[in-house]
Structure formats: structure tokens, C-alpha cells
C-alpha positions in Angstrom: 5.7 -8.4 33.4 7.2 -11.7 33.0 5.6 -14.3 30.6 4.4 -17.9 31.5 7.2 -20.5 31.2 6.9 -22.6 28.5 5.5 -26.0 29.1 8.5 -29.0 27.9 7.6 -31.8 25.6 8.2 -35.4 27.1 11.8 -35.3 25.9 12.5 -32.0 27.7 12.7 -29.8 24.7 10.7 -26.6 25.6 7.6 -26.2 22.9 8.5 -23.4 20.5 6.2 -20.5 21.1 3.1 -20.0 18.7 3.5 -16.8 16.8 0.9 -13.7 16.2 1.3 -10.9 14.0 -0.7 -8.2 15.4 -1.6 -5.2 12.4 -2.6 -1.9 12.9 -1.6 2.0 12.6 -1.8 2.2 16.6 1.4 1.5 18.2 -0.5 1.6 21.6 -2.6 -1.1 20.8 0.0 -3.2 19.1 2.0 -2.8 22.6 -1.3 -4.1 24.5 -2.0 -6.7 22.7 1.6 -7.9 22.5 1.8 -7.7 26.4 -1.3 -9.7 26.9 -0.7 -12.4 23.8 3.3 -13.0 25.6 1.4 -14.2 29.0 -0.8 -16.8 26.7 2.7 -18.0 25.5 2.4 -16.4 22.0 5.2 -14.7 20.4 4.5 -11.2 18.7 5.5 -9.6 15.6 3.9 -6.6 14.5 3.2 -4.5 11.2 2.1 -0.8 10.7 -0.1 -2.0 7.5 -1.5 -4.3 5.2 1.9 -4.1 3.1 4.4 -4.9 5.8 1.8 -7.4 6.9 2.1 -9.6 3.9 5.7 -9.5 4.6 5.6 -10.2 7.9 3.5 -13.7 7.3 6.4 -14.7 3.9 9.2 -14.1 6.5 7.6 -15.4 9.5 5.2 -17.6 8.9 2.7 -16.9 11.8 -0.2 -19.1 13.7 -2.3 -16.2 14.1 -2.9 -12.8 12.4 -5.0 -9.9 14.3 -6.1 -7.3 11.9 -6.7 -4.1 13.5 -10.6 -2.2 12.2 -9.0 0.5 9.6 -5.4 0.1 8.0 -2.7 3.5 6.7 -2.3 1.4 3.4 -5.3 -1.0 2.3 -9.0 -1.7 2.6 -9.6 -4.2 5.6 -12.3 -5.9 3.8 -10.1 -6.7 0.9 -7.0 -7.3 2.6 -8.8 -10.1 5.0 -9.9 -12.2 1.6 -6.7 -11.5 -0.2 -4.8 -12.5 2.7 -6.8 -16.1 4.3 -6.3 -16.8 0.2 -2.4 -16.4 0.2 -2.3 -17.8 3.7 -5.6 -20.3 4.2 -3.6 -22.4 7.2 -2.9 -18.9 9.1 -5.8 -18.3 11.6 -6.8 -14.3 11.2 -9.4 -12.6 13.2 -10.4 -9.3 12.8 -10.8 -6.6 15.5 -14.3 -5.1 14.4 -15.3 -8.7 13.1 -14.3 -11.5 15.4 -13.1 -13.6 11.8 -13.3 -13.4 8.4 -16.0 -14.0 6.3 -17.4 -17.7 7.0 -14.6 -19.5 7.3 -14.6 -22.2 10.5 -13.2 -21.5 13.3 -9.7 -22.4 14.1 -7.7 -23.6 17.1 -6.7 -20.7 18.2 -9.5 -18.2 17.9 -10.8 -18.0 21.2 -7.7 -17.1 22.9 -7.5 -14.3 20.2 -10.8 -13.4 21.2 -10.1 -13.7 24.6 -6.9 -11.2 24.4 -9.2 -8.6 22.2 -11.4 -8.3 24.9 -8.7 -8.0 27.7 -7.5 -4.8 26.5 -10.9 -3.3 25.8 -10.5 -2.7 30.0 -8.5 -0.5 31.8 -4.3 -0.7 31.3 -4.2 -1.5 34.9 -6.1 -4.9 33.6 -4.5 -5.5 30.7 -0.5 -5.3 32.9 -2.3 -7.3 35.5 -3.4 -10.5 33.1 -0.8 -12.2 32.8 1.0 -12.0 35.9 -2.5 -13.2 37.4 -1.8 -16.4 35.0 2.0 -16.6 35.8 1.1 -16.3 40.0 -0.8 -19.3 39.3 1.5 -21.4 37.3 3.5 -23.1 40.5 0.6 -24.0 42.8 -1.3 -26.1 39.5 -4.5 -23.4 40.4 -7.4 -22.7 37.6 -7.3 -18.8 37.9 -10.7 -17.0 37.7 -10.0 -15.0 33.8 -9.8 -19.1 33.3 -12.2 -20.0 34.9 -14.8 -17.5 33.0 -13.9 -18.9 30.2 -13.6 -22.4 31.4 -10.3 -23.3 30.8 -7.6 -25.4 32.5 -4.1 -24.5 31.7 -2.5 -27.9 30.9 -2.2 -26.8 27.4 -1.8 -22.8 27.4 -5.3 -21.1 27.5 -7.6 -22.5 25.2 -11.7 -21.4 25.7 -14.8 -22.8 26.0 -17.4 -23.1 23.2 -19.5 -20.9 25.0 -17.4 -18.2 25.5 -18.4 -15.7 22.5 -22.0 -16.2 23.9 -20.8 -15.2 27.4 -18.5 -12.3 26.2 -19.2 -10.8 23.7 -16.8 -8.7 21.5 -17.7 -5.0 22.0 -16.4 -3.7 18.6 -17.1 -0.4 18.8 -14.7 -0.2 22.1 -12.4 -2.0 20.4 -12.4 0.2 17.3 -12.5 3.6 19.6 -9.1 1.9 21.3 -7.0 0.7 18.7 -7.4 3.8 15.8 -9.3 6.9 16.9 -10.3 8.9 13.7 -9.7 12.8 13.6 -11.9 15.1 14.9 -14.6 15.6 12.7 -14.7 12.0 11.0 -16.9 9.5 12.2 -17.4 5.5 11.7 -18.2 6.5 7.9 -14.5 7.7 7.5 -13.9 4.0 7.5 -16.1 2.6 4.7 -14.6 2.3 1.3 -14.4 5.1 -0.9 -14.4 7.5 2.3 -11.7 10.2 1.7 -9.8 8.8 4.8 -9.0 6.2 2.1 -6.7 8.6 -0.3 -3.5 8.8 -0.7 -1.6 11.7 0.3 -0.1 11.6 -3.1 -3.7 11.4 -5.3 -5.4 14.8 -4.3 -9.1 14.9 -4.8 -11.8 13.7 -2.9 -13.8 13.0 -6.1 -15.3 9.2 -6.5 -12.9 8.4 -9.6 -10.0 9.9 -7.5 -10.8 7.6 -4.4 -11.6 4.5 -6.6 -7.7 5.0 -7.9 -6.4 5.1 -4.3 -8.2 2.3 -3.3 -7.1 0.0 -6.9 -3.6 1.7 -5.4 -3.9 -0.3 -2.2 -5.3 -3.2 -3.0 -2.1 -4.0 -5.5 0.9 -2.4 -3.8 1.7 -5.7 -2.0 1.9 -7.7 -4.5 4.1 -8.8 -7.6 1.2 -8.2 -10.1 2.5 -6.0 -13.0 0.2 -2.9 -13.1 -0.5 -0.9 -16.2 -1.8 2.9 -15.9 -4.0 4.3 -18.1 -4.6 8.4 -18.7 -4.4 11.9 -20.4 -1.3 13.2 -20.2 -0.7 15.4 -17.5 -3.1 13.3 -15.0 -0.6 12.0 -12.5 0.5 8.8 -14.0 4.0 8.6 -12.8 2.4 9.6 -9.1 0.4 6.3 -9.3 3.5 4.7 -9.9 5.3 5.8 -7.4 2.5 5.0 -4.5 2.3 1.6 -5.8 6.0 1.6 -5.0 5.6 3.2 -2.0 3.2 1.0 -0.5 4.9 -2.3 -1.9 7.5 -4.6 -0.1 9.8 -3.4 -2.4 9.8 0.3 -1.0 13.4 0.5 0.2 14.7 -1.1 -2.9 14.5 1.2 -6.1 12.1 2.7 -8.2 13.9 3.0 -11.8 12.1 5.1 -14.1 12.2 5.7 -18.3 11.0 7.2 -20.6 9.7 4.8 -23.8 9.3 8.1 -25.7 11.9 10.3 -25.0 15.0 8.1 -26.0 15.7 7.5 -29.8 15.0 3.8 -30.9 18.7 3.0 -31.8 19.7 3.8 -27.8 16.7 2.6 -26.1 17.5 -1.1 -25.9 21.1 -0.3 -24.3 19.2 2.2 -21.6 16.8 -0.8 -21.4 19.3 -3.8 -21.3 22.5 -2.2 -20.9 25.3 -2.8 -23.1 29.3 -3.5 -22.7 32.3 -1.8 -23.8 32.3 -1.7 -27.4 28.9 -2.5 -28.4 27.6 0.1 -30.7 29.9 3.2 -32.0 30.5 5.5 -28.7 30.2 2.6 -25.9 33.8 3.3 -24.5 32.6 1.3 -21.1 29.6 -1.0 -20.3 27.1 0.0 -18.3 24.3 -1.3 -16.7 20.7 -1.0 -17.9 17.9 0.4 -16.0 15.5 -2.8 -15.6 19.0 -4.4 -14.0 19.3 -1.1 -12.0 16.1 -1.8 -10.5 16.7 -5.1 -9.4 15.2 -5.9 -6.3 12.8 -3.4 -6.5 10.6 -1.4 -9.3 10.6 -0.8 -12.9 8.6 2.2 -14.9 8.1 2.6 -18.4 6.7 5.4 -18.8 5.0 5.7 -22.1 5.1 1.8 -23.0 2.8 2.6 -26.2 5.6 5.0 -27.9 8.4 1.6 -27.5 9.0 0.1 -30.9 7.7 -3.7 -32.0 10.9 -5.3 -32.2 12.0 -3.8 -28.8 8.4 -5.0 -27.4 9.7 -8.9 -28.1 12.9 -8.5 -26.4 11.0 -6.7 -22.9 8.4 -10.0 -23.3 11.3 -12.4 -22.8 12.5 -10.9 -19.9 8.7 -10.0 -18.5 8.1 -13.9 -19.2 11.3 -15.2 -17.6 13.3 -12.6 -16.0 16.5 -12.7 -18.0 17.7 -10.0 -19.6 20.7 -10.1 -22.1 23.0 -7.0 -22.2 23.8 -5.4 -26.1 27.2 -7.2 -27.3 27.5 -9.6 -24.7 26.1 -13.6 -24.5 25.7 -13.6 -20.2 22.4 -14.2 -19.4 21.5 -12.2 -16.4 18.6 -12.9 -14.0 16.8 -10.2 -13.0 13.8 -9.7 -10.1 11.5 -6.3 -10.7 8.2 -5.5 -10.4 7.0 -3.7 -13.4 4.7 -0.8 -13.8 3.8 0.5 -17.3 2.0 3.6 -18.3 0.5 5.4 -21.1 -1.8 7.8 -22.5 -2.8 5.6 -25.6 -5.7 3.3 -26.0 -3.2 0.2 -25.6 -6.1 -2.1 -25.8 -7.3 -0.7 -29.0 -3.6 -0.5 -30.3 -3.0 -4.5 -29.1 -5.9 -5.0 -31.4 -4.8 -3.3 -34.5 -1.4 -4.9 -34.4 0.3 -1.4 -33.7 1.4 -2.8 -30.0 2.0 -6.4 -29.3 -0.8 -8.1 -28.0 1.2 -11.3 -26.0 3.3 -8.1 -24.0 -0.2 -6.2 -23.5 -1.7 -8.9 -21.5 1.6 -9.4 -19.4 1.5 -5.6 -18.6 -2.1 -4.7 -18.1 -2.9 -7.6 -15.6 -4.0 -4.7 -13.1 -5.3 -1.7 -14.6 -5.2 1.7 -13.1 -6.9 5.0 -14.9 -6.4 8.3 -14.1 -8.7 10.6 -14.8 -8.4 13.8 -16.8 -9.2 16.9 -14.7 -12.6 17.7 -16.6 -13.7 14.4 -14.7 -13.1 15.8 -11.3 -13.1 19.1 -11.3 -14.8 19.6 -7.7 -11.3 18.7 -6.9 -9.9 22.4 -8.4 -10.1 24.2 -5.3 -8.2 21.3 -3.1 -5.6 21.3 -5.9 -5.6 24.7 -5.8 -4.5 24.6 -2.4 -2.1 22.1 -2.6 0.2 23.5 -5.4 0.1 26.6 -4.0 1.3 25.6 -0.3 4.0 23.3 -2.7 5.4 26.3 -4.1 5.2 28.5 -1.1 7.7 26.2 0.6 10.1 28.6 0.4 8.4 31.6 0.6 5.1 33.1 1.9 1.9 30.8 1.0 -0.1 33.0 -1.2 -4.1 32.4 -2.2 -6.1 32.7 -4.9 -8.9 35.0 -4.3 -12.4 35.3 -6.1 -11.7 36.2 -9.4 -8.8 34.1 -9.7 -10.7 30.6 -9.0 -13.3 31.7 -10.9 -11.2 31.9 -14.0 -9.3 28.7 -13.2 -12.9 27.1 -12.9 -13.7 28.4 -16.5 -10.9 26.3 -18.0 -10.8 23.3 -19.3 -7.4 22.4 -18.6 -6.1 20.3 -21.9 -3.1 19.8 -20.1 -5.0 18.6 -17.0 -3.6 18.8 -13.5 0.5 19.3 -15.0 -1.1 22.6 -16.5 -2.6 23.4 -13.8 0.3 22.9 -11.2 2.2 25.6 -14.3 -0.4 28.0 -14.4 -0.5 28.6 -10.9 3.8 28.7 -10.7 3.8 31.5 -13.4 0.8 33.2 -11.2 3.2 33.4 -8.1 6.0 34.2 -10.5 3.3 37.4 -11.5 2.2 38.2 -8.2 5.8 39.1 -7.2 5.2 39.7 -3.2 1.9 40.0 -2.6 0.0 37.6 -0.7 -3.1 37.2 -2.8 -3.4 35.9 -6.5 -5.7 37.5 -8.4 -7.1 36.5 -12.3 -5.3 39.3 -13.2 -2.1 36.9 -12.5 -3.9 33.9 -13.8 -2.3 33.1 -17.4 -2.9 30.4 -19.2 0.1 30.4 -21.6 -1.7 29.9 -24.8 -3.4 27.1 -23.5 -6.6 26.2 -25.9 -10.0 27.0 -23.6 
């Protein structure tokens, strides 16, 4: 299928092609729509998700935005009024909403419209579009798609007023098209808080446990420094690592450390870095870890164990992004995204003077919780599942029969879902070759019940 020519300006120059950026999980319909938008003279990009999206528009800088009805990585509904706020000049119309919110129509939303509904018929229709347009192009004809809509092509196709009247948008076909749910899951599989929404790193289909996967999406794509709050054990350091995931930065670093498991005197040269002859023992420099992460992520794990006078050093760099290495005057500039965590009240610690307050508010502009396991334990048999097909990767998957989950049930897991993933690994390690664990297998290590 060949595209329409380009029309020419008066002084010859041919009129540089309007650009879309088509989103959604369905290659297929990314492919239609690109074939149908090409013969209205638009040029295509496309992205998989809401997070490559947001790159797409900073590097491109796009007309037009199609959003498909469900996206892998973020919450439509959010992503639409995050989005028209970052980009208010790009027109964006949605697949199972014609355009966001109330917002007044732009110039080019009836020919996104108008593609939308070309690829709810058959393919043979959709191919057939735009060579129908291009036929017409030598002999100066109105075709009959332009017609319908009452256009002339002098200026590309551009509809008539009337036209949603006339056509309207059949959502549901367009939904069923561009991202068919599993078997099994219906429209509702959509809607927020819908366990279609978690992340295959968060298991649990518990409220709290979708509520973190959907703060998860809605903050990946963006610079905003994220804080996460929770019992030890409870998967903090997995939060970081989907917001990392899902962010721009995803094929750039993620750096982590440890605030509480380096001794104060070394932690600012693991932080900062240092050079050759700094401090007794620094034979060579090195770099630190925030300048290792350059690019991409930082995590500091365990923010509330890092002392006071360290805490003032990481606010200049979280306010400016220069960094200082130990012994040496070069000020470095640096570009990370940082996540903290904890398992301390930092609020309550910010308020009592025992964590700086300025570097609190800097940290904990977005704040993630994960929940201790008592607070989803409807989630223990799912979990179950999962650790045990984790550590039957390399040999036969056993289960846990009766007696076994009726003991794990009766915990109350201190240690949270760390302890749990344990307890089970020393149950396999009990359970030798047989297939099935039992409770006589289930140890709980001196664990407090």
C-alpha cells in the first residue's frame, strides 16, 4: 500500500508529515492503525505502554496521541490526565472514549476518529482505504469514505461536524479488536483495582496489594522521587525495582545500598566515591554508587538508619545534582532518579529531629506502603504457589498439601512474606524427593507465633 503524496507548499517545499503516536499492548492494532493513519498523510510512531509513551511524545513531539482501551504498565484513566497536563497542545483521543475528559475538540480529531472506525471493519477494508484515497488523488475526485464524511481533499482529510453523529464510535468493537482479555476475564478485568492491574512482581490479589501496583504505575514514568514505606520483609526493594522497570530509565541502571549495612565512617565514600588517598586504605579512587547510577536509578535502602551529617551532604546533591567525591574539589553532575525505602515511621522521625526534615520532604514526594502479610493474608495460598514453583525451578515443583497450609495459615509471619519465602525453602530442603509438603516439613525456625 502506497501512501498519498504529500501536498507542496507555494514554494515547492513538500509539507512535513503530521505525526501520531499510536499506544497499546496489541501489535496488530498498532500495525492497522499505522496503515490507515500513513494514507491520511500522518506519520506513525508507536509505544507498547504508557511508559514508552511518555518517551515517545519528549523525543518526538507528536500532533496526535491514540491511546489504546487497557495499557501492560498504567491506568488509562490516569495516564490520559497526566498526559494532556504534560502535553496540553498534543491532541489525544482515546479508543473506548473518543477524547479525554472535556477538553475541546482539536483539529485533528475527526480524522482520528475517522481511522478508529476504519479498522473496526474487516482487514480487507482497512488495506483497501487508502489506496481508494491515493486512486483518487490524480483525477482531483471526492471519493465516497470522503464523501460520508463530507470532506474534500485539498487539505488531507479533515471531517464534517456531523460526523460523530453519523458514525458513531462502536467501543466495545474497538476494545474486543485492539486488546482481547484472557479467557475468563471480562470488561471488569479493566477497571482499576482489577487483578489484571498487578504487577507480576507484587503477588496478591488483595485490595492493598492492587492499590501498590497501581501507585507503581502511575509513578514509573516519571522523575518524581518515591519513598517506600513497610515492615521489614514486605517486598520493599521489589517496589523498587518495578518502578524501575516500568520507568524510561529501564535500560540504564538500577544501583542499590544499603543505608544500614555499611559502617558510618565508609558510607559517604560508597555514597560519593572517593579518590586515591582519601582516607587510610584508599590505594585507588573509585566511583560512588549514586554516580554509578547515572542515567538511571538510585536505591537507598534503609534511608532512616543513614546518619544526620551524611543526610545534609545526600540533600545537596538531591537539591542540585552535584555530588563531590571524598578528597577531591571536582564537582560532578550527576542525573538519577531516586528511590528511598524504610521500615521506620520517617514522618514521625522527621518530626522529632531524629531524621532531617528538609531531605524527608525531598524523598517522600510519592509515597508507596507495603503491607505486612497479616494485612493480606488471603494472598497465602497464591504466595504459596509462587515460591514454591520459584524454588522448583530446578527440580520437581512440589505442593503443600492440607495440613501444611493449614499451619502456614496459623502463623503470623513476623517476618512477613521474606519468612515466608524461607520457611517454605527449608520445607523442600525437608521434604527431600517427595512431591508433596506436608506440616510435618513446615518449620518455622524459632520464629515467634
Amino acid at each position: 500500500m502506497q501512501p498519498i503524496p504529500l501536498p507542496l507548499e507555494p514554494s515547492g517545499r513538500r509539507i512535513r508529515p503530521r505525526t501520531a503516536l499510536v499506544t497499546s499492548a496489541d501489535c496488530s492494532f498498532r500495525q492497522r492503525l499505522r496503515q490507515v493513519l500513513a494514507g491520511l498523510r500522518w506519520q506513525v510512531c508507536e509505544a507498547e505502554g504508557g511508559a514508552q509513551a511518555w518517551s515517545e511524545a519528549e523525543n518526538q513531539c507528536p500532533e496526535a496521541v491514540i491511546v489504546d482501551a487497557w495499557l501492560p504498565d498504567l491506568e488509562v484513566r490516569e495516564f490520559v490526565s497526566d498526559f494532556r497536563g504534560r502535553f496540553p497542545a498534543v491532541e489525544l483521543v482515546t479508543v473506548d472514549g473518543g477524547a479525554s475528559g472535556e477538553s475541546p475538540r482539536g483539529p485533528y480529531r475527526q480524522e482520528l476518529l475517522y481511522a478508529l472506525r476504519r479498522i473496526q471493519e474487516t482487514d480487507t477494508a482497512v488495506s483497501n482505504v487508502a489506496p481508494e484515497l491515493a486512486e483518487r488523488e490524480g483525477s482531483g475526485e471526492i471519493t465516497k469514505v470522503q464523501k460520508d464524511v463530507g470532506v474534500c481533499r485539498a487539505g488531507g482529510l479533515e471531517a464534517a461536524k456531523s460526523m460523530d453523529q453519523k458514525m458513531p464510535l462502536n467501543t466495545s468493537n474497538a476494545s474486543a479488536k485492539s486488546s482481547i482479555p484472557p479467557a475468563g476475564e471480562g470488561p471488569e478485568s479493566r477497571t482499576h483495582g482489577s487483578s489484571r492491574e498487578r504487577l507480576p512482581e507484587l503477588v496478591g490479589n488483595a485490595p492493598c496489594m492492587l492499590e501498590m501496583s497501581r501507585r507503581v504505575r502511575l509513578v514509573a514514568p516519571r522523575m518524581t522521587p518515591v519513598l517506600i514505606e513497610g515492615p521489614t520483609g514486605s517486598g520493599k526493594e521489589l517496589v523498587a525495582e518495578a518502578v524501575h522497570r516500568l520507568s524510561t530509565r529501564s535500560r540504564k541502571p538500577l544501583v542499590a545500598i544499603n543505608c544500614a549495612a555499611i559502617p558510618e565512617a565508609l558510607l559517604e565514600a560508597e555514597l560519593f566515591g572517593h579518590t586515591r588517598g582519601a582516607f587510610t586504605g584508599a590505594v585507588q579512587g573509585r566511583v560512588g554508587r549514586i554516580e554509578a547510577a547515572d542515567g538511571g536509578t538510585l536505591f537507598l535502602d534503609e534511608i532512616g538508619e543513614m546518619p544526620l551529617g551524611l543526610q545534609a551532604k545526600l540533600l545537596r546533591f538531591v537539591e542540585c545534582g552535584e555530588l563531590q567525591r571524598v578528597g577531591d574539589n571536582e564537582i560532578v553532575k550527576v542525573d538519577v532518579r531516586i528511590i528511598a525505602a524504610t521500615h521506620r515511621p520517617l514522618a514521625q522521625h522527621a518530626e522529632s529531629g531524629a531524621f532531617r526534615s528538609d531531605l524527608y520532604y525531598r524523598l517522600a514526594v510519592f509515597l508507596i506502603r507495603t503491607p505486612a502479610l497479616a494485612e493480606h493474608s488471603e494472598d497465602l495460598p497464591l504466595l504459596v504457589e509462587h515460591f514454591l514453583e520459584k524454588l522448583g525451578r530446578d527440580m520437581p515443583v512440589k505442593r503443600a498439601d492440607e495440613g501444611a497450609m493449614a499451619k502456614l495459615t496459623a502463623h503470623r509471619w513476623p517476618g512477613n512474606v521474606r519468612e515466608l519465602e524461607h520457611v517454605l525453602e527449608r520445607g523442600v530442603i525437608l521434604a527431600g524427593d517427595g512431591p508433596v509438603l506436608t506440616s510435618r516439613e513446615i518449620d518455622f525456625g524459632g520464629s515467634v507465633n
